[in-house]
C-alpha positions in Angstrom: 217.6 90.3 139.5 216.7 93.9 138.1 214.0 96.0 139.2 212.1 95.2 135.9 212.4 91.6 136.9 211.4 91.8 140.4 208.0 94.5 139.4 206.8 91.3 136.3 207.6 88.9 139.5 205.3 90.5 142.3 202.7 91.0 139.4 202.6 87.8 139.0 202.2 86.3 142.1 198.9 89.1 142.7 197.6 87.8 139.8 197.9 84.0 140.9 196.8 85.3 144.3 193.5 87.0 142.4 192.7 83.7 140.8 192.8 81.4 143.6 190.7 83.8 146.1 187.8 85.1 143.4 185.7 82.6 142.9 184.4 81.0 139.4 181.2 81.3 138.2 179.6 78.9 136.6 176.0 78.8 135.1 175.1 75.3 136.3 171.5 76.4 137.4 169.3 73.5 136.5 166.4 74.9 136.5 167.0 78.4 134.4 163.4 78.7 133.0 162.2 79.7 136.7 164.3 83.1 136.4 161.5 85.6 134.7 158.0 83.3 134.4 156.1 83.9 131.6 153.4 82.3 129.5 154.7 81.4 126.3 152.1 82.1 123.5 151.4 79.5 120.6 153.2 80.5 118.2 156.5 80.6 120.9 155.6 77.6 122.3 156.0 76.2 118.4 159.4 78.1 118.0 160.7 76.3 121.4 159.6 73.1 120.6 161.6 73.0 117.1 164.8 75.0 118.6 164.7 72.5 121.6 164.6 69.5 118.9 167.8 71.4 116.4 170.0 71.7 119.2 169.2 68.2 120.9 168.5 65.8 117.9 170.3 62.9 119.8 167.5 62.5 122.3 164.7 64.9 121.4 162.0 64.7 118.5 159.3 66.6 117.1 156.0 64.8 116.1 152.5 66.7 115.0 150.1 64.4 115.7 147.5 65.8 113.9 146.0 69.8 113.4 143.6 71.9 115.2 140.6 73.1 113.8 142.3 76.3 113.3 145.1 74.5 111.2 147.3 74.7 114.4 149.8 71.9 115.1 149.3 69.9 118.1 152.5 69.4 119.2 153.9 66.0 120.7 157.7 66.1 122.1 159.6 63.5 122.2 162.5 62.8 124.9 165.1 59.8 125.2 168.4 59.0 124.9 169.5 57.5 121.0 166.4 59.0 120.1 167.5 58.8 116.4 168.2 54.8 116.2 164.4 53.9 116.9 162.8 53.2 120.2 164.5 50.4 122.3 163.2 46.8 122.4 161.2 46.7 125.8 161.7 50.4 126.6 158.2 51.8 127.8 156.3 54.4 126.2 155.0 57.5 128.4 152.9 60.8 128.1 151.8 64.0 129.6 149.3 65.5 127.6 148.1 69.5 129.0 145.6 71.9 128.0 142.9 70.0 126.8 140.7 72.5 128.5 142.7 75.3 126.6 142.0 77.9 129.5 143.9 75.3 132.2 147.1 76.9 131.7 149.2 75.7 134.7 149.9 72.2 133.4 150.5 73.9 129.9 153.7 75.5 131.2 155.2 73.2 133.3 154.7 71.0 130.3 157.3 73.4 129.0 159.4 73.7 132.2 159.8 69.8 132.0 161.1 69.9 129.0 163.8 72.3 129.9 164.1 70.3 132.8 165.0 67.1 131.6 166.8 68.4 128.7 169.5 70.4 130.5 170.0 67.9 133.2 170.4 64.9 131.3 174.1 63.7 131.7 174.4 65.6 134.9 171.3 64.5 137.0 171.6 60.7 137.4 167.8 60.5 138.1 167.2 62.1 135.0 169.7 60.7 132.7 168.0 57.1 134.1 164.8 57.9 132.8 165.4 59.1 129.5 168.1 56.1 129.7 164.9 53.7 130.2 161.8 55.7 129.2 160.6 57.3 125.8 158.9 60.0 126.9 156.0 61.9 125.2 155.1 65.8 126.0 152.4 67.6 124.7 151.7 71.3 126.6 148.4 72.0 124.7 145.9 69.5 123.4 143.6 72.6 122.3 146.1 75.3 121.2 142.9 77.0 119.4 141.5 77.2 122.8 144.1 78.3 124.5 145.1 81.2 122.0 141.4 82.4 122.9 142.2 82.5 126.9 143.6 85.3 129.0 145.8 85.2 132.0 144.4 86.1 135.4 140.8 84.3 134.8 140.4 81.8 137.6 136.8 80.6 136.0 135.6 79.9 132.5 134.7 82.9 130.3 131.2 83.3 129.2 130.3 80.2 126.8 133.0 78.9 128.1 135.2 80.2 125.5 139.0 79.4 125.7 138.2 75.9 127.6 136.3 74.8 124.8 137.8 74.2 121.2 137.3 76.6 118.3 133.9 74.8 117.3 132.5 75.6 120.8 132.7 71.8 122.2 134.3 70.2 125.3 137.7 67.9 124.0 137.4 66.0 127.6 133.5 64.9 126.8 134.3 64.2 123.0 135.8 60.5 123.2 134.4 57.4 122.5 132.3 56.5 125.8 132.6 52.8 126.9 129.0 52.8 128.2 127.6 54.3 124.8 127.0 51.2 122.5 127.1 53.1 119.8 130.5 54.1 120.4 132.0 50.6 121.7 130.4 49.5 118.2 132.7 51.9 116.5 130.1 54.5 115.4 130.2 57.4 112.7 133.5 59.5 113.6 131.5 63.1 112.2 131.2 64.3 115.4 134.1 64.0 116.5 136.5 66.9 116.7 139.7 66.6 114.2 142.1 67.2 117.7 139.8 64.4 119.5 140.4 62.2 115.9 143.9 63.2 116.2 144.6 62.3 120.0 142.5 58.6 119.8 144.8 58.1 116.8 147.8 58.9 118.5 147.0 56.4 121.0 145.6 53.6 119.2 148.9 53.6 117.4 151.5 53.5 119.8 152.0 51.6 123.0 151.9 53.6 125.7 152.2 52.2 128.9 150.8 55.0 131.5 149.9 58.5 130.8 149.2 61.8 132.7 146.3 64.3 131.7 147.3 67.4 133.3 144.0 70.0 134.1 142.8 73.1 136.4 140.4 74.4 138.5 141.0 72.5 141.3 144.1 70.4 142.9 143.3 66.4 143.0 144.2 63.3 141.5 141.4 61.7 140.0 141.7 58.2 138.4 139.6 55.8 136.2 136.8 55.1 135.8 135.3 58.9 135.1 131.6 57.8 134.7 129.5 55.2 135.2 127.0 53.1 133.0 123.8 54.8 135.0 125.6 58.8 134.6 124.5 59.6 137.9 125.7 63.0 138.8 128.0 61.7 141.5 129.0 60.1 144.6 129.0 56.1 143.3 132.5 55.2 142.8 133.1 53.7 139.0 136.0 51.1 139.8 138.1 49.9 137.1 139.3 45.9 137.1 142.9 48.2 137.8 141.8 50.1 140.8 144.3 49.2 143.1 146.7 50.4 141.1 145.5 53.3 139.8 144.7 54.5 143.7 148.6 53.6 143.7 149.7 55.9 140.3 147.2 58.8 142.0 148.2 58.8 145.3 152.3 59.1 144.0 151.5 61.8 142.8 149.5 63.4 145.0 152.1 62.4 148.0 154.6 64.0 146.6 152.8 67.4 146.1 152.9 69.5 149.3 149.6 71.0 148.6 147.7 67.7 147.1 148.2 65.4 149.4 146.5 68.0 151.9 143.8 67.0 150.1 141.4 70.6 151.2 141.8 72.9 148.6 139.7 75.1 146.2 136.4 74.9 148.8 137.2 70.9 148.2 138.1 67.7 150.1 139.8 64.6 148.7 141.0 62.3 151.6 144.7 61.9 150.6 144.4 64.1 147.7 142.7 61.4 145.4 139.4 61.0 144.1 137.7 58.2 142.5 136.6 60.3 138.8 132.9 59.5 139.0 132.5 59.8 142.7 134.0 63.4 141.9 131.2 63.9 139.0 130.3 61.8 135.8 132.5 63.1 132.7 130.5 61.1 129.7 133.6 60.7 126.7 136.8 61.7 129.3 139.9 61.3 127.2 141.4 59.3 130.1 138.9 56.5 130.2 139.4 56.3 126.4 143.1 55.2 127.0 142.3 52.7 129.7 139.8 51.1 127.9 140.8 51.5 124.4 144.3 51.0 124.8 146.9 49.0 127.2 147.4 52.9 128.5 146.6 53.4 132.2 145.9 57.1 132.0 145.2 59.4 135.2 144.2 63.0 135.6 145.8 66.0 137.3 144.0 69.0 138.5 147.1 71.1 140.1 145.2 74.2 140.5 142.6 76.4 142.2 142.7 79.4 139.8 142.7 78.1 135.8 144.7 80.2 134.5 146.8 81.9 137.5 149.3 85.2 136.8 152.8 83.8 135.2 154.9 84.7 138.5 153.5 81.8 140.3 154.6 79.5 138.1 157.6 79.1 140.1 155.6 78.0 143.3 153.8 75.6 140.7 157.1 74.1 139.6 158.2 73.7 143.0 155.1 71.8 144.3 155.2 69.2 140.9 158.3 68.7 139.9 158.6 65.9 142.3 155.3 64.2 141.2 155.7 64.8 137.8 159.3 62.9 138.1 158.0 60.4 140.3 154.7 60.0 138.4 156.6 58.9 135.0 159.3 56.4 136.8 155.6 54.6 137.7 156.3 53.2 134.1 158.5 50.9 135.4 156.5 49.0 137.9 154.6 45.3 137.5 156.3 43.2 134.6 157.5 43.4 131.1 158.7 41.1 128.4 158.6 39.2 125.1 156.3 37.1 123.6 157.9 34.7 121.1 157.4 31.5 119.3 159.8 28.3 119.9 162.4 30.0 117.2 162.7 33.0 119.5 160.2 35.0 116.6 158.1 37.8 118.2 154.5 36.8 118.4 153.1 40.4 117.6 149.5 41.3 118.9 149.4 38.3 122.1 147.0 38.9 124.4 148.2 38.9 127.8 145.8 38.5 130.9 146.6 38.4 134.9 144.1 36.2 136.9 141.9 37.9 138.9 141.6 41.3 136.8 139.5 41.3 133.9 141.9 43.6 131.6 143.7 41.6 129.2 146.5 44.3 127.8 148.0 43.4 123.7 151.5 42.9 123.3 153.0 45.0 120.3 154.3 43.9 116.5 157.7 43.0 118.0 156.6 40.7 120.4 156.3 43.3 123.5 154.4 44.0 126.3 154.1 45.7 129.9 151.7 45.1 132.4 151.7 47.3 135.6 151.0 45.9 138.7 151.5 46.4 142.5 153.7 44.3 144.2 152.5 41.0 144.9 151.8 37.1 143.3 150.1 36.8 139.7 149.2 34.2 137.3 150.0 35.3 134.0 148.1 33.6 130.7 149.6 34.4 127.6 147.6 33.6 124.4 147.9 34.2 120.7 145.8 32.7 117.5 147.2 29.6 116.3 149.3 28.9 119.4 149.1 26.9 122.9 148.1 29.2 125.7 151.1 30.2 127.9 150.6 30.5 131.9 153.6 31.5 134.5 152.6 32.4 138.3 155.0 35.4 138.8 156.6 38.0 141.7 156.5 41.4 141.7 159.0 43.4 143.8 158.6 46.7 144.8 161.8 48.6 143.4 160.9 51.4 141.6 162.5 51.2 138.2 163.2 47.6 138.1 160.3 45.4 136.2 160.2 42.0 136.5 161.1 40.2 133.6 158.7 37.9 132.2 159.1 36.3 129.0 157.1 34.2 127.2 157.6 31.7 124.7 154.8 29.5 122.5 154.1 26.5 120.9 151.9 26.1 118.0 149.2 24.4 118.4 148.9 21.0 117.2 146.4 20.0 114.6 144.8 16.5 113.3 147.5 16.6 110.4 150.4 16.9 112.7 149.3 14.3 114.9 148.4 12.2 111.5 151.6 13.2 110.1 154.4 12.2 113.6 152.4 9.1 114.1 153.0 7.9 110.1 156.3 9.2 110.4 
């Protein structure tokens, strides 16, 4: 062998040597967003949004449900696998909606860090892949983007008038529903004073069928579920139960049990046993967005307050990630509980808009224009009455398990009801 030979040898065997001992790098980091924290403004947030939905246009989709009085888009994400064939038959709808105070700011960008989240780990992350496998899931990080534009980092408290939480007009979003105590607005009153991104929201949810929904705020660190006020608006202190409150004490306390500093439940000058709160034992919110959805809608809706300080400096977002990423995994797969199924006639043809009802709790929920519906429900026996104009009723007593992610199964399928004629016409025949 010549010396030529021999020198390309050796080289070759430091250079095998050099890639088996130096280790290779790979950027697999699955949570990238967390490496310099920063508040995006609007008009980023809006460029994210739309680069997030070009690059992943097989399971994410942008909606604008509607415009701000400032003519801003009010953003609504949408995540799930096969996003482009159409929503799956029986796959439940879900939402986070942020910001509706626009200067509560924490929610707003970890609205933005799920995203990232579930986007890049999707395929990789089997819990992740499994929900946007089985869920169609909603994000909106602002609700009030004219509001938030007007807020500045650092304030813990309101500004003076309260501009920033407030929209551009001056008024409160979360006291601008519909209130089920007001006959006037059960009766379906004029809509003129209602705000356009108020219009826009009851809109968005009067039209879809979401099954549970998370309203994410600031200024203090509780869960606090339905009902938010009370016929008699007494200041606080009475608890407003829902027919649901079982299980809404359930949705509220997974979240708050899987937040380290929730579940504490003594924070901000507060205490919350277990982190939750009954909403009008709290105080009386008069036209809150989230008893719109409960009682409006077949949408159990529940609000987060994951922060002391509104609008807290950008580096501890991080520490705010940290703390709810957990619940705000955990809080969606809640989708998934109680039962779920069809509603069909004896030709296996959807029955669209059946009312279905569980003895005992005086919610009935409507099933959708393809025949679908999900009811949530602890674990536990029910008796189910399905009923639908122009048919028998339908009743099945029913189990509910307690795996997360698994529904029951429940379907339902209904006779017509017989009239005069018919009977007229088999006994003739």
């Amino acid at each position: 062998m010549s010396f030529y030979n021999v020198s390309l040898f050796s080289l070759l065997l430091v250079l095998c040597w050099v890639l088996e001992t130096t280790p290779v790098i790979v950027n697999n980091d699955p949570e990238p967003f967390l490496a310099h924290p920063r508040y995006l403004t609007f008009d980023e947030l809006t460029q994210f949004l739309k680069a997030t939905a070009q690059q992943y246009p097989s399971k994410v989709k942008l909606h604008s449900i509607g415009k701000s009085v400032n003519n801003k888009d009010l953003w609504a994400l949408e995540i799930s696998r096969n996003i482009s064939q159409g929503r799956d038959l029986l796959k439940p709808m879900f939402k986070y909606v942020a910001n509706i105070h626009g200067d509560e700011v924490v929610g707003y960008e970890l609205m933005n860090y799920l995203i990232e989240y579930l986007v890049l780990n999707d395929g990789t992350d089997e819990r992740v892949t499994q929900l946007l496998s089985e869920t169609d899931i909603f994000i909106m990080p602002t609700l009030n983007p004219d509001g938030y534009i007007a807020s500045q980092e650092g304030n813990c408290n309101s500004l003076p008038k309260f501009v920033g939480r407030t929209n551009y007009h001056g008024v409160d979003l979360n006291r601008n529903f519909p209130d089920q105590f007001e006959t006037t607005s059960r009766s379906g009153a004029s809509v003129q004073n209602i705000e356009p991104e108020t219009l826009a929201m009851m809109s968005f949810i009067k039209n879809n069928p979401f099954v549970l929904s998370g309203n994410l705020h600031g200024g203090a660190i509780v869960a606090s579920y339905p009902f938010d006020d009370s016929k008699n608006h007494q200041t606080c202190c009475i608890e407003s139960k829902s027919p649901d409150n079982e299980m809404f004490k359930h949705l509220a306390k997974t979240y708050a049990d899987n937040n380290p500093v929730m579940k504490l439940g003594n924070n901000c000058d507060d205490h919350f046993p277990n982190g939750i709160t009954n909403g009008a034992y709290w105080y009386d919110v008069k036209g809150g967005m989230q008893d719109f959805n409960y009682v409006y809608s077949n949408c159990f809706e529940v609000t987060f307050e994951l922060s002391c300080c509104k609008f807290p400096p950008a580096d501890q977002m991080p520490k705010f990630w940290k703390d709810n990423k957990e619940s705000l995994l955990a809080f969606i797969e809640q989708s998934h509980i109680g039962i779920k199924g069809l509603v069909t006639d004896t030709n296996g043809k959807p029955i669209p808009g059946a009312n279905i009802s569980v003895q005992g709790i005086s919610h009935p929920i409507v099933g959708t224009n393809r025949g679908e519906y999900w009811r949530l429900l602890l674990p536990g026996n029910y008796r189910v009455i399905v009923t639908a104009n122009g048919y028998e009723n339908a009743i099945k007593d029913v189990t509910v398990g307690n795996e997360t992610m698994k529904p029951t199964r429940v379907d339902f399928q209904l006779s017509p009801v017989q009239t005069v004629a018919d009977y007229v016409y088999t006994f003739s025949s």
